[in-house]
C-alpha positions in Angstrom: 23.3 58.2 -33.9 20.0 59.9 -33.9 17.5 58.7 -31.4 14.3 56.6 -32.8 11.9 59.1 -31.1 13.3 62.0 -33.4 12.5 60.1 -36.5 9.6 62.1 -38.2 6.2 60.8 -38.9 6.2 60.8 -42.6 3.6 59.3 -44.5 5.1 55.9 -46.5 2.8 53.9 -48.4 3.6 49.7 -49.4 1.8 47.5 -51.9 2.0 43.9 -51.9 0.4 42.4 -55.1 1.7 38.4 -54.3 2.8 37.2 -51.0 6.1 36.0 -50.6 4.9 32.8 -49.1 8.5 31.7 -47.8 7.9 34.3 -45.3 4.9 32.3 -43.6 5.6 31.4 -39.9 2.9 30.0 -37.6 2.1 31.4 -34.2 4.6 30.8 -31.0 3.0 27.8 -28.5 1.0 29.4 -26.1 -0.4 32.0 -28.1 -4.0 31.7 -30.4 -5.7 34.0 -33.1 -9.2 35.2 -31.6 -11.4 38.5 -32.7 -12.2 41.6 -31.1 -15.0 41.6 -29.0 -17.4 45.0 -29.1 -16.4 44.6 -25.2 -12.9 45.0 -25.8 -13.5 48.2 -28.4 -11.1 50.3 -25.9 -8.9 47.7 -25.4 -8.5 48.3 -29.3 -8.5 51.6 -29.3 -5.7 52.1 -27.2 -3.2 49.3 -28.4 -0.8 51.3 -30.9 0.5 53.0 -28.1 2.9 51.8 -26.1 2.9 54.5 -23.1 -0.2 55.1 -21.6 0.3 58.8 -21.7 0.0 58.2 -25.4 -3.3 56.2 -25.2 -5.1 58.7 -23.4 -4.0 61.5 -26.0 -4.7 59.7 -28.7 -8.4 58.0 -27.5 -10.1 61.1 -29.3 -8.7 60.3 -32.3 -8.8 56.4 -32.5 -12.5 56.9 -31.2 -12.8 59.1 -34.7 -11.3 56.9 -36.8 -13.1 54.3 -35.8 -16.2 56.2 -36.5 -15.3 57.3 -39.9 -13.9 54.5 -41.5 -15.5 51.7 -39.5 -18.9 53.0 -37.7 -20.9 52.1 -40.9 -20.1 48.7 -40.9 -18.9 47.7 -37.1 -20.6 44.1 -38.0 -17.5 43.9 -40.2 -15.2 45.4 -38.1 -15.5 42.7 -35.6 -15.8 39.5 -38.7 -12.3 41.2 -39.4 -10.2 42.2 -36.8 -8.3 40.2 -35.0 -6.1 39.9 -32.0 -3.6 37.4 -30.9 -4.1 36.0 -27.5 -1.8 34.7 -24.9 -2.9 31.5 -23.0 -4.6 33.7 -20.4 -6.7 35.2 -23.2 -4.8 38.5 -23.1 -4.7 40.7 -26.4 -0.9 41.0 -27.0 -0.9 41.8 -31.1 -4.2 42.9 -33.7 -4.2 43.4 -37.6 -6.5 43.2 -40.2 -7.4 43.2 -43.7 -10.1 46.3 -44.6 -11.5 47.1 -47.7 -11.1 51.0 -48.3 -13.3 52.9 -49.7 -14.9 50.1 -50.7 -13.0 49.6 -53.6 -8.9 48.3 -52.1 -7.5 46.2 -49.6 -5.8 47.5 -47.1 -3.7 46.4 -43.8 -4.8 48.1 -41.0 -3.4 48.2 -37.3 -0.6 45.5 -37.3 0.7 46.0 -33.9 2.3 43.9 -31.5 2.6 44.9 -27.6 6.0 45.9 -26.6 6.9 43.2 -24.5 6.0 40.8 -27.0 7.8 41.5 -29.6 11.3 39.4 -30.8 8.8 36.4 -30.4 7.4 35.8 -34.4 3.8 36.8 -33.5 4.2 39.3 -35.9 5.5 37.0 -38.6 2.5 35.2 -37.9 -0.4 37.7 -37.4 0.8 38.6 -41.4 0.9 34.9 -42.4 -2.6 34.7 -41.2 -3.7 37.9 -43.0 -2.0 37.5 -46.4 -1.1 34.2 -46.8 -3.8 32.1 -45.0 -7.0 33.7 -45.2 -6.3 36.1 -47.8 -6.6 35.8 -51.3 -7.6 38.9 -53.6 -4.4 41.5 -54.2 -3.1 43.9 -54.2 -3.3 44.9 -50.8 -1.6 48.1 -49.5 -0.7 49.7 -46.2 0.2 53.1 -44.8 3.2 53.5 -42.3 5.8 55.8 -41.2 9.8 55.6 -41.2 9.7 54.8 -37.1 7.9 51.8 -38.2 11.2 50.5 -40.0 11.1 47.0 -37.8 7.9 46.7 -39.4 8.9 47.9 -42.5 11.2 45.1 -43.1 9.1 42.6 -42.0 6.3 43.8 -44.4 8.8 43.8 -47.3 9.8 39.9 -45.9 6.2 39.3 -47.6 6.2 41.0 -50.7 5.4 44.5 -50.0 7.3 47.5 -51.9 7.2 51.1 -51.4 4.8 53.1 -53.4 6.8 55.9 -55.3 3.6 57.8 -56.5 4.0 61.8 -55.2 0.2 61.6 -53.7 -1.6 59.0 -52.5 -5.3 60.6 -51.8 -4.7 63.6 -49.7 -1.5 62.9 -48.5 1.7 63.5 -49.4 3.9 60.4 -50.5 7.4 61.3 -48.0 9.2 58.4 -49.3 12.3 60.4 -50.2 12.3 62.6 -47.1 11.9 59.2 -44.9 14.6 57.2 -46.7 17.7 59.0 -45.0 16.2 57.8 -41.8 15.7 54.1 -43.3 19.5 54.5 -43.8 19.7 55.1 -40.3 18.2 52.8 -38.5 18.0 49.4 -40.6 20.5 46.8 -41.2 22.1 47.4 -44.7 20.8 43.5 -46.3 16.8 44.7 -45.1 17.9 48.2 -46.7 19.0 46.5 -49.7 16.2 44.3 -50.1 13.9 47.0 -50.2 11.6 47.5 -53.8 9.6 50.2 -55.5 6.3 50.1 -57.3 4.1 52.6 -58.7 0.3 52.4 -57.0 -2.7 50.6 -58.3 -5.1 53.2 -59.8 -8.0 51.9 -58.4 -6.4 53.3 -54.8 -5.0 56.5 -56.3 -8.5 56.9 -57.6 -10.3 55.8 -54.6 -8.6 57.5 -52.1 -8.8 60.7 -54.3 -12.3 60.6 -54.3 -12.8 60.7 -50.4 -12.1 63.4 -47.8 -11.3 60.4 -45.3 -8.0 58.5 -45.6 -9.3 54.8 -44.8 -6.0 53.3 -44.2 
């Protein structure tokens, strides 16, 4: 069996247009939702990664991001994005909903520290987001096959995969990326997989901008 780090980093795109509210699940005891603070901007900045190595190579380009799709509108960055805390007040997941482009919301940065994971907080990072304080769909999400933990869980809450060739500027690699799915997931998530086609209004949007937003 291949190993998960060969697993390529093909663009995937989901859309969830109802929430499967069966999925819902609240947070772990212990643990509390809480926002970013603009002290904790690096804190944010380096918490996809897992190794540190990663982190550092990657600051440049989370420190652009930020600046291109949130730097007009940092205000709303921090209403928005939140991080789940443990009972000493540490960050141990983030996630949030963003409006792209102005126009489509979008899931952005659902990640949950390494040796947290196995506990629900994810499960209940995306009640909070879609379920409980969310209420205008669709909302979409960009990922990548190595994501396929994640993958199932965001299909666990209504989410299919986007079949559309392009989605802005980028390449749909749904078909190169499901061989890997195969892979790596347990054959009932596999199964329970579903397809849709996009919402125009984020075809159009993201067409319309030289920045992908999500």
């Amino acid at each position: 069996m291949p190993s998960i780090h060969e697993i390529p980093d093909y663009n995937l795109f989901m859309c969830c247009r109802e929430p499967n509210r069966e999925a819902a699940a609240k947070l772990p005891d212990g643990y509390k939702f809480d926002l970013c603070r603009p002290d904790e901007l690096d804190i944010w900045k380096r918490f996809p990664f897992d190794r540190e190595e990663d982190a550092d190579s990657y600051y440049g380009y989370m420190t652009e991001y930020f600046d291109n799709v949130y730097g007009a509108d940092t205000d709303e960055f921090y209403r928005r994005c939140l991080f789940v805390r443990s009972s000493d007040g540490t960050p141990v997941a983030t996630g949030f909903v963003w409006r792209a482009y102005g126009r489509v919301n979008t899931l952005h940065w659902i990640k949950t520290r390494h040796d947290c994971e196995n506990l629900g907080i994810g499960r209940a990072l995306l009640t909070r987001l879609l379920i409980d304080t969310s209420d205008e769909y669709p909302i979409c999400l960009h990922t990548q096959p190595s994501s396929f933990r994640a993958i199932k869980l965001y299909s666990d809450f209504g989410f299919d995969f986007i079949t559309d060739d392009v989605v802005g500027r980028r390449k749909n690699q749904l078909h190169e990326s499901l061989p890997w799915l195969k892979e790596f997931m347990l054959p009932e998530a596999l199964a329970a997989l579903r397809y849709t086609n996009a919402p125009q209004e984020l075809l159009e949007a993201a067409a319309a901008s030289e920045i992908n937003e999500f």
